[in-house]
MOPAC internal coordinates of N, CA, C and O (Angstrom, degrees):
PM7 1SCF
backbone

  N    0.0000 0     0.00 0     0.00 0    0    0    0
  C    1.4337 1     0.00 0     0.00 0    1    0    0
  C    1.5283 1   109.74 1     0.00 0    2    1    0
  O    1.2310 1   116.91 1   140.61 1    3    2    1
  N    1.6227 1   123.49 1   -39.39 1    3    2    1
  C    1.3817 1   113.65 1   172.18 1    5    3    2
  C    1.2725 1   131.27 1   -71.91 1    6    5    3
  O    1.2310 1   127.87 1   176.44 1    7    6    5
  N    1.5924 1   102.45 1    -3.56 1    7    6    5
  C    1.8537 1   103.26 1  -178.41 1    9    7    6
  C    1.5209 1   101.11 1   -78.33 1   10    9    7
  O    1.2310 1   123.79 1   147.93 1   11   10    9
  N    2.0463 1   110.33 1   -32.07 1   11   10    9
  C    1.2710 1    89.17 1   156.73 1   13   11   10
  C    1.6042 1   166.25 1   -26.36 1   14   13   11
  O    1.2310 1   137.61 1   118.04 1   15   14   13
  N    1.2162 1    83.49 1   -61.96 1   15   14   13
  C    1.6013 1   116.03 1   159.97 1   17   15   14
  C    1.8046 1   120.45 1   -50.63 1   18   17   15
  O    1.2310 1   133.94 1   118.85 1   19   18   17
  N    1.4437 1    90.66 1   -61.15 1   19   18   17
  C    1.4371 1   114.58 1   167.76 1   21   19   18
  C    1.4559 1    94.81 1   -34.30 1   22   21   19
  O    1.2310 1   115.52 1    89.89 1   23   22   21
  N    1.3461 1   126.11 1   -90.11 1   23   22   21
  C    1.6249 1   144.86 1  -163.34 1   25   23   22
  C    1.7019 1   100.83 1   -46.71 1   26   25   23
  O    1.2310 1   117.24 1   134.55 1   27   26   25
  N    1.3273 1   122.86 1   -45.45 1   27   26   25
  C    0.9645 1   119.97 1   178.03 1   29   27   26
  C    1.5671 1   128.08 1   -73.56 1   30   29   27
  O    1.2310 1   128.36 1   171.61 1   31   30   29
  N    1.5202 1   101.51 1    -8.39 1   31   30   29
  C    1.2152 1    87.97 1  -175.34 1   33   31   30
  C    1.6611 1    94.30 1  -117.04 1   34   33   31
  O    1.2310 1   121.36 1  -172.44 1   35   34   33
  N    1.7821 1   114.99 1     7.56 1   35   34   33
  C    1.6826 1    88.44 1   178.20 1   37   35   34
  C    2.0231 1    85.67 1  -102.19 1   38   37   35
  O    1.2310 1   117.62 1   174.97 1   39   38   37
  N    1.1763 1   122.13 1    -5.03 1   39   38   37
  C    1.4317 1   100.93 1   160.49 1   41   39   38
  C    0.8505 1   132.86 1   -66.46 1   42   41   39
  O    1.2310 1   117.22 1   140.92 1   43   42   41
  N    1.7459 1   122.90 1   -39.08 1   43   42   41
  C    1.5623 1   114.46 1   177.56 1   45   43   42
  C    2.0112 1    98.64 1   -81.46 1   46   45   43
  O    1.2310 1   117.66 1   168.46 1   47   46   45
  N    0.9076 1   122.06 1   -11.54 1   47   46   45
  C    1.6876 1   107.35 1   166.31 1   49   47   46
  C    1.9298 1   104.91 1   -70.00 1   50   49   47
  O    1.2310 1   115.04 1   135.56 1   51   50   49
  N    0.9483 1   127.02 1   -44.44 1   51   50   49
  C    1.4617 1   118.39 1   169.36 1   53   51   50
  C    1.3056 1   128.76 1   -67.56 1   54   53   51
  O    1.2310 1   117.15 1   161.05 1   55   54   53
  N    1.5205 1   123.03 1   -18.95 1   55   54   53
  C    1.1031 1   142.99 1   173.98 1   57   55   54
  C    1.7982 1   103.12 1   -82.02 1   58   57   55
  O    1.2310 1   119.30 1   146.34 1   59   58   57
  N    1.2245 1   118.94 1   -33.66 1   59   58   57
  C    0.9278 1   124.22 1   174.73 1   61   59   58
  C    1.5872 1   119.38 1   -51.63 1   62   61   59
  O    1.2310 1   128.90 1   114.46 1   63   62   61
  N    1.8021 1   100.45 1   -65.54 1   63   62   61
  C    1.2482 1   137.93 1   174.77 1   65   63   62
  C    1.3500 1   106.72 1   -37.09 1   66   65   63
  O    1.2310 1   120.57 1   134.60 1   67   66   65
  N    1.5470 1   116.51 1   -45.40 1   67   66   65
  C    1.4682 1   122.33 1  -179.27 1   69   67   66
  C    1.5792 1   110.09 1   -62.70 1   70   69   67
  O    1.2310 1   120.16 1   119.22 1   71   70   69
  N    1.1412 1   117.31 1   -60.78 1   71   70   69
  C    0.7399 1   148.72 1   166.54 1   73   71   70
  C    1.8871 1    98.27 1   -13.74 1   74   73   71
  O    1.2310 1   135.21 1    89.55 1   75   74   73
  N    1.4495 1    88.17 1   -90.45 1   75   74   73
  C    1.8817 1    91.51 1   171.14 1   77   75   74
  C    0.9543 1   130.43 1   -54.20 1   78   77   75
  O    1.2310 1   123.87 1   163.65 1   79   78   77
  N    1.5706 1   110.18 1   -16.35 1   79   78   77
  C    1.5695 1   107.15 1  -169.58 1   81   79   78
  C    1.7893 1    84.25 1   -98.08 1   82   81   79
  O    1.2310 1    99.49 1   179.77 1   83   82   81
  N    1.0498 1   154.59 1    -0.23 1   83   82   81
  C    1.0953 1   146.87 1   137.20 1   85   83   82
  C    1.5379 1   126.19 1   -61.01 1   86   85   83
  O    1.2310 1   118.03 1   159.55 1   87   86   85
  N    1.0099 1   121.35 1   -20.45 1   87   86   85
  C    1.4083 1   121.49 1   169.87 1   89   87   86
  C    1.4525 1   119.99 1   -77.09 1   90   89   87
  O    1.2310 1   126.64 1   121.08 1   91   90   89
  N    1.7899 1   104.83 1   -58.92 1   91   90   89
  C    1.1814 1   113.74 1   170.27 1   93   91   90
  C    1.5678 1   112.89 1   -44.55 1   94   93   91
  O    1.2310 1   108.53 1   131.25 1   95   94   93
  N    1.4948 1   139.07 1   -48.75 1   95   94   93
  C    1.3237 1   148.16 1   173.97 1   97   95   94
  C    1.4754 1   105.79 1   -35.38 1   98   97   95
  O    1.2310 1   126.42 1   123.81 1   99   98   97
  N    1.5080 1   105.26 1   -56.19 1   99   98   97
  C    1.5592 1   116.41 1   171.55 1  101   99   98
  C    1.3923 1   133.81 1   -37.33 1  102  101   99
  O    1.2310 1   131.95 1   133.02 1  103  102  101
  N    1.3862 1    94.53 1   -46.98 1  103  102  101
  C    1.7418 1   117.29 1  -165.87 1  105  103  102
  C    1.4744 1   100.68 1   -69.91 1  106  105  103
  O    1.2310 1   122.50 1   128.60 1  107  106  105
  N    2.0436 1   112.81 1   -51.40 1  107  106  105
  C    1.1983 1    93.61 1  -153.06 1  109  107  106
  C    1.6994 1    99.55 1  -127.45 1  110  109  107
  O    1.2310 1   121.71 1  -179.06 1  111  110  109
  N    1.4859 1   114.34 1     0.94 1  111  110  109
  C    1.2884 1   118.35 1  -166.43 1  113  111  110
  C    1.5362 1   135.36 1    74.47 1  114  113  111
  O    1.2310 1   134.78 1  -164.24 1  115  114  113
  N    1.4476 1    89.02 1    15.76 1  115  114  113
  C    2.0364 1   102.91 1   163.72 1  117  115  114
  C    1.4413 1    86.22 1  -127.56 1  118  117  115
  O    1.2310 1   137.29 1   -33.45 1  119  118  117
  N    1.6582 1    84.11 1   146.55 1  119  118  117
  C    1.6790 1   110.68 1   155.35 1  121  119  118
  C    1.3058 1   124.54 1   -75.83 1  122  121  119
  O    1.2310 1   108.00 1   -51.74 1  123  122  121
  N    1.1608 1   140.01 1   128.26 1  123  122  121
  C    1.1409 1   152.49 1  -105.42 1  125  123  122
  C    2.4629 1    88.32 1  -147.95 1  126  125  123
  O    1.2310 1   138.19 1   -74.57 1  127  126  125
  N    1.2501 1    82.36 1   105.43 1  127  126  125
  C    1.3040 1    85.71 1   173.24 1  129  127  126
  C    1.1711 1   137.34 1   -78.01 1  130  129  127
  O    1.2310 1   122.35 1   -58.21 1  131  130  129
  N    1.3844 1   113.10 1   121.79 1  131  130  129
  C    1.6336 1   131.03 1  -150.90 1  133  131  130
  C    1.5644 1    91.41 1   -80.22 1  134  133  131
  O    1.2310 1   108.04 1   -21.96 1  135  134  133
  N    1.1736 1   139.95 1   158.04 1  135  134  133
  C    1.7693 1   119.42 1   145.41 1  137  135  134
  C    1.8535 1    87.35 1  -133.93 1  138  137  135
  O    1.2310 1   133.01 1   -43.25 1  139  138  137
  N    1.4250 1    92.46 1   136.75 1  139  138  137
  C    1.6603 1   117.43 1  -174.33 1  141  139  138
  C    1.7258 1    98.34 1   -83.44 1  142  141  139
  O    1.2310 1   122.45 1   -23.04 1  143  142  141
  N    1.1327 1   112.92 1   156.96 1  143  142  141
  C    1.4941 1   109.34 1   177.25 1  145  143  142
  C    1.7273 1   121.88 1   -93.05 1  146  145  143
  O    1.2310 1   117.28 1   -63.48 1  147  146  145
  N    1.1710 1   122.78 1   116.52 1  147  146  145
  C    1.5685 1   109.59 1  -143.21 1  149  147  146
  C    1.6761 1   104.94 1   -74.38 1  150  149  147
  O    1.2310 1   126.54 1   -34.43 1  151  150  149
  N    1.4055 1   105.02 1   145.57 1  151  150  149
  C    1.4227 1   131.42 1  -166.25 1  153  151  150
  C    2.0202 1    91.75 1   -44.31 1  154  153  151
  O    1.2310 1   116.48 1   -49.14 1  155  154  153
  N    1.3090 1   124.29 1   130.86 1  155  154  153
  C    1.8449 1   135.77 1   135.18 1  157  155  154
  C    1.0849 1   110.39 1   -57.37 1  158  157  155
  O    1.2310 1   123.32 1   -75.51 1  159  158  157
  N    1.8607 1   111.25 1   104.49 1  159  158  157
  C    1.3458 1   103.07 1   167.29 1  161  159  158
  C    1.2190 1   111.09 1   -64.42 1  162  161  159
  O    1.2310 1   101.12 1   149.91 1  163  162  161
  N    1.4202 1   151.95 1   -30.09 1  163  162  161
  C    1.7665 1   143.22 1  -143.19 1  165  163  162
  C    1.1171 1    55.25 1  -104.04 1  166  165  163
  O    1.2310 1   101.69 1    52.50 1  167  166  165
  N    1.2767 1   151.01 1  -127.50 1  167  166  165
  C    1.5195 1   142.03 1  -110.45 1  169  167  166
  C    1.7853 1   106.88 1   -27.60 1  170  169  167
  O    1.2310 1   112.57 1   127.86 1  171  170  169
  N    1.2186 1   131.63 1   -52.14 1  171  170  169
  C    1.2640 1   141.36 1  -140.55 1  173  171  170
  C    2.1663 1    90.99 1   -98.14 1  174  173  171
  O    1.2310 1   129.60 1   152.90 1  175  174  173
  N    1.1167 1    99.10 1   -27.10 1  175  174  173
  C    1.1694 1    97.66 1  -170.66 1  177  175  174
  C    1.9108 1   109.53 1   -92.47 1  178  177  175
  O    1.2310 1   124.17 1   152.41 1  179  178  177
  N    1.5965 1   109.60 1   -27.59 1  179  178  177
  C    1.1602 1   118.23 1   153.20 1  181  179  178
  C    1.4404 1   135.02 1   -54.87 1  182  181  179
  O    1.2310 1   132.42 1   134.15 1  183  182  181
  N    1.0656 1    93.62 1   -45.85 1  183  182  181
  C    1.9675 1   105.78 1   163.83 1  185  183  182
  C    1.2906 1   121.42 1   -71.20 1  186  185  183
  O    1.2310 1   121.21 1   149.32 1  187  186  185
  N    1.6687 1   115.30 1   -30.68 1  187  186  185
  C    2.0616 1   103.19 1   178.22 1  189  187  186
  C    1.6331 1    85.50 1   -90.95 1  190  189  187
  O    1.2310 1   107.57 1  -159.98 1  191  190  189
  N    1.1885 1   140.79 1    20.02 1  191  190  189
  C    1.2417 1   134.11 1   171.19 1  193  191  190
  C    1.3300 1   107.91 1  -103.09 1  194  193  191
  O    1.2310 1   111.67 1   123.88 1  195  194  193
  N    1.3378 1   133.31 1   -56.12 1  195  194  193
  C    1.5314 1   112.05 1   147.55 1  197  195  194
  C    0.9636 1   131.34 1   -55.16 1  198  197  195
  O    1.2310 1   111.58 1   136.93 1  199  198  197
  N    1.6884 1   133.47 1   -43.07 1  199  198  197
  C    1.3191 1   120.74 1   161.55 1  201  199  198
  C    1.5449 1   133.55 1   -37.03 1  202  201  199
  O    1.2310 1   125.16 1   148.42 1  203  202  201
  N    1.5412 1   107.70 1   -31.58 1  203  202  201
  C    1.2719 1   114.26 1   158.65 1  205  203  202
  C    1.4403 1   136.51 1   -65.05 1  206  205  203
  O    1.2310 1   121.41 1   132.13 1  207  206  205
  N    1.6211 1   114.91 1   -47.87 1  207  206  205
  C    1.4538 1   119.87 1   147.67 1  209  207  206
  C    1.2033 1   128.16 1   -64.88 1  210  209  207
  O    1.2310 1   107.67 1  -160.81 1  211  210  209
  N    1.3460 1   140.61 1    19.19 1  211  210  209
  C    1.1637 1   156.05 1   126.34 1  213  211  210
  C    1.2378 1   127.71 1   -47.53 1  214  213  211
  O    1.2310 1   123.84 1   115.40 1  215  214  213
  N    1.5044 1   110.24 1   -64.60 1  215  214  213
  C    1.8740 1   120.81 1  -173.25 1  217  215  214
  C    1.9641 1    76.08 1   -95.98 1  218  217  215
  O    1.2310 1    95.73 1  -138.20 1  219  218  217
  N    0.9254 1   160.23 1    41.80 1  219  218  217
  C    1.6129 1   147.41 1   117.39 1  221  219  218
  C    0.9577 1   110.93 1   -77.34 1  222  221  219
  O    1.2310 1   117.48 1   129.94 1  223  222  221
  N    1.5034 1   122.40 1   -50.06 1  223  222  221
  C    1.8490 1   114.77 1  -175.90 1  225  223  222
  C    1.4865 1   115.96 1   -64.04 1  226  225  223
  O    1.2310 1   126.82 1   144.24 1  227  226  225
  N    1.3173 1   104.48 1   -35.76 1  227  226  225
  C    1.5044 1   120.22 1  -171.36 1  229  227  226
  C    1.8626 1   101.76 1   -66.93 1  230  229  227
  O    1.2310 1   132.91 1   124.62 1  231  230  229
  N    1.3714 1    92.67 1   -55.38 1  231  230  229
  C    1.8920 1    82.35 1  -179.47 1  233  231  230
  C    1.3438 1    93.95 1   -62.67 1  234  233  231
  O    1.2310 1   109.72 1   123.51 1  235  234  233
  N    1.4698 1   136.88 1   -56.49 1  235  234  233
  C    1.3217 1   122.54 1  -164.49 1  237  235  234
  C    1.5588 1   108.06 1   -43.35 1  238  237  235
  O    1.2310 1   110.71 1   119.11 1  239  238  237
  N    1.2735 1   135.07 1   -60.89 1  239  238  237
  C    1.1771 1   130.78 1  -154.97 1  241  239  238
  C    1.6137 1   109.64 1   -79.62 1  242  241  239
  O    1.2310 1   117.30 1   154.38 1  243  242  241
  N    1.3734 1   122.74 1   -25.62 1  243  242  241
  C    1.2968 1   114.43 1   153.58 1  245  243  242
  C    1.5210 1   128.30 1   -84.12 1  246  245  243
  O    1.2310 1   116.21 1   176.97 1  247  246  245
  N    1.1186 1   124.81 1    -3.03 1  247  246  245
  C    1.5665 1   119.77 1   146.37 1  249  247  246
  C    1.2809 1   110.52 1   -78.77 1  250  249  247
  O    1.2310 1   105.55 1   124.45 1  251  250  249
  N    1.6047 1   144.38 1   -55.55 1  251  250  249
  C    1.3084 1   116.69 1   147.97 1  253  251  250
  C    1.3018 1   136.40 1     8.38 1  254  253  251
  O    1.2310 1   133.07 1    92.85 1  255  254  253
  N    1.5798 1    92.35 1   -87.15 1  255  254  253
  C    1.6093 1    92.74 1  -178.68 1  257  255  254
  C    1.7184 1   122.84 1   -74.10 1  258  257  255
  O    1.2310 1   124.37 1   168.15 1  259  258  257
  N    1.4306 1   109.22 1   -11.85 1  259  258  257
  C    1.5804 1   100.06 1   171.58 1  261  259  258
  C    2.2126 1   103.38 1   -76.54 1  262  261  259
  O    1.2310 1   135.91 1   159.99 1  263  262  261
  N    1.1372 1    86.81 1   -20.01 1  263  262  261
  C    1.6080 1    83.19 1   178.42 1  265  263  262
  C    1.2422 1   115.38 1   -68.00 1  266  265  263
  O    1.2310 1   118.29 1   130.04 1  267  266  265
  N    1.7246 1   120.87 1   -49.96 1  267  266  265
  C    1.3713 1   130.93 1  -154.26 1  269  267  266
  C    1.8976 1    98.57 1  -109.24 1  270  269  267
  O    1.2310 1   116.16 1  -169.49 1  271  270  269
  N    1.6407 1   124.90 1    10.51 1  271  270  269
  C    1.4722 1   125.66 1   154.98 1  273  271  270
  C    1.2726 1   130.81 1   -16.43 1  274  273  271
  O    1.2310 1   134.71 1   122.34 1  275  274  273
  N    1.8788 1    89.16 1   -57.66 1  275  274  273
  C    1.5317 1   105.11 1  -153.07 1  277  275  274
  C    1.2841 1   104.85 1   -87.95 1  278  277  275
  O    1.2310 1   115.05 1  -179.87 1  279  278  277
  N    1.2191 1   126.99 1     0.13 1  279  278  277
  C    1.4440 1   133.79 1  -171.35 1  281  279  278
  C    1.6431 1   106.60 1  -108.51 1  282  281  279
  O    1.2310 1   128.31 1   163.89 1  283  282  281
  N    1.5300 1   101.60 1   -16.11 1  283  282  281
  C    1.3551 1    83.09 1   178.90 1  285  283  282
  C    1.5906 1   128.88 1   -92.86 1  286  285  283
  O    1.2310 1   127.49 1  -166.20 1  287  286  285
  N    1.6140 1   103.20 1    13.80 1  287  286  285
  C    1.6304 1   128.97 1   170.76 1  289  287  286
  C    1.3402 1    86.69 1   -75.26 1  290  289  287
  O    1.2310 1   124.03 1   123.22 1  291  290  289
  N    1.1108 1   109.87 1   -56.78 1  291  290  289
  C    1.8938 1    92.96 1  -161.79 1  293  291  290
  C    1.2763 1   135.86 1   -58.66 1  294  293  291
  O    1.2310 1   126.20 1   145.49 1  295  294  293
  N    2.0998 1   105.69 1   -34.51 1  295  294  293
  C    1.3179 1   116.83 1   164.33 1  297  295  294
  C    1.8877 1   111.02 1   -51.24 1  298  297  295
  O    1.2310 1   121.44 1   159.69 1  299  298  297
  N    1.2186 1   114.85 1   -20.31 1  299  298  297
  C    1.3040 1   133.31 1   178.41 1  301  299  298
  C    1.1224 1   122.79 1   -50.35 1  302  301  299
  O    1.2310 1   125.60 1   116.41 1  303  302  301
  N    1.0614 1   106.84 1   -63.59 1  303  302  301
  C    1.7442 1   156.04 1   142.03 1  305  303  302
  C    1.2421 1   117.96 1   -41.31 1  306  305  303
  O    1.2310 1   106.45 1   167.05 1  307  306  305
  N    1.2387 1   142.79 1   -12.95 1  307  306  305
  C    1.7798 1   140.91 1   156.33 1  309  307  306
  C    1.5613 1   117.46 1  -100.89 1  310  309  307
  O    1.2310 1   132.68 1  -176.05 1  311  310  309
  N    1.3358 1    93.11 1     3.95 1  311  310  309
  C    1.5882 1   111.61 1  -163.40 1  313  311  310
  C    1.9406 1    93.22 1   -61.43 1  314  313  311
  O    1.2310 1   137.47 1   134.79 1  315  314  313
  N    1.7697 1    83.76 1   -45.21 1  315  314  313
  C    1.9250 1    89.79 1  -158.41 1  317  315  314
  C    1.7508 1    94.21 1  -107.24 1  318  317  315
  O    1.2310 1   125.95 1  -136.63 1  319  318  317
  N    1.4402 1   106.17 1    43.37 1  319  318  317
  C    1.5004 1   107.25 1   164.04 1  321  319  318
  C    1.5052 1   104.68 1  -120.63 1  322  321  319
  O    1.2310 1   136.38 1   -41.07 1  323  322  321
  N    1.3524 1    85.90 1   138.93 1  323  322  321
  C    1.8675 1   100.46 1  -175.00 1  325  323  322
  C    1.7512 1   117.06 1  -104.50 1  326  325  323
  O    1.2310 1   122.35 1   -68.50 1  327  326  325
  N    1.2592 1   113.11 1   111.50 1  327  326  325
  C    1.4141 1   120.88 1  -174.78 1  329  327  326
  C    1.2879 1   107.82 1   -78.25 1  330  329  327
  O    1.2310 1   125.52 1   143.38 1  331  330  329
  N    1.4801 1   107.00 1   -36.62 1  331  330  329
  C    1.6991 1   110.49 1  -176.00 1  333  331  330
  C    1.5941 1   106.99 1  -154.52 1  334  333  331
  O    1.2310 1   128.36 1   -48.16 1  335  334  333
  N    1.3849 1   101.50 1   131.84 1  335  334  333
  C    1.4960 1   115.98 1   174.58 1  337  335  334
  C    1.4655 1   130.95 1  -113.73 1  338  337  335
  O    1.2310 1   126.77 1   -41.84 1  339  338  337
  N    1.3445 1   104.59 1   138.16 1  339  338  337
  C    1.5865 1    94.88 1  -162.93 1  341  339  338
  C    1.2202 1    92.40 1   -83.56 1  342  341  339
  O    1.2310 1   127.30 1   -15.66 1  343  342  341
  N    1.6329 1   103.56 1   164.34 1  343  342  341
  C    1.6911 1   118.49 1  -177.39 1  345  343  342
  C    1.3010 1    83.18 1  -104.10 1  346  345  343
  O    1.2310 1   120.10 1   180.00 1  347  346  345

């Protein structure tokens, strides 16, 4: 949820940037050089690294459950079986 934030807040800082670097253009008739802040590889490589253990758990847990489906009729099915009855 904070990379959200993160993303949102270095877009409106570049949006910003445009922004000024459009004004300045205005004032004097040069473009006005932006410099972007250069990409963190471990940042970028940390994130498709959870992103990756992400879609693993997810297939894991839905192959799981397409495996263990058919069994869960049966727990269904012991529901109304009686091991012991009171007299």
């Amino acid at each position: 949820m904070a990379w959200r934030w993160r993303r949102v807040a270095w877009r409106s800082g570049r949006a910003l940037a445009r922004r000024r670097a459009e004004k300045a253009r205005r004032a004097d008739g040069r473009p006005e050089i932006v410099e972007e802040p250069p990409l963190d590889m471990e940042q970028i490589n940390q994130q498709s690294l959870r992103l990756s253990k992400l879609i693993l758990l997810i297939g894991f847990v839905l192959l799981f459950y397409l495996v263990w489906a058919d069994l869960l009729t049966v727990l269904g099915y012991l529901e109304e079986v009686a091991i012991w009855a009171p007299r």
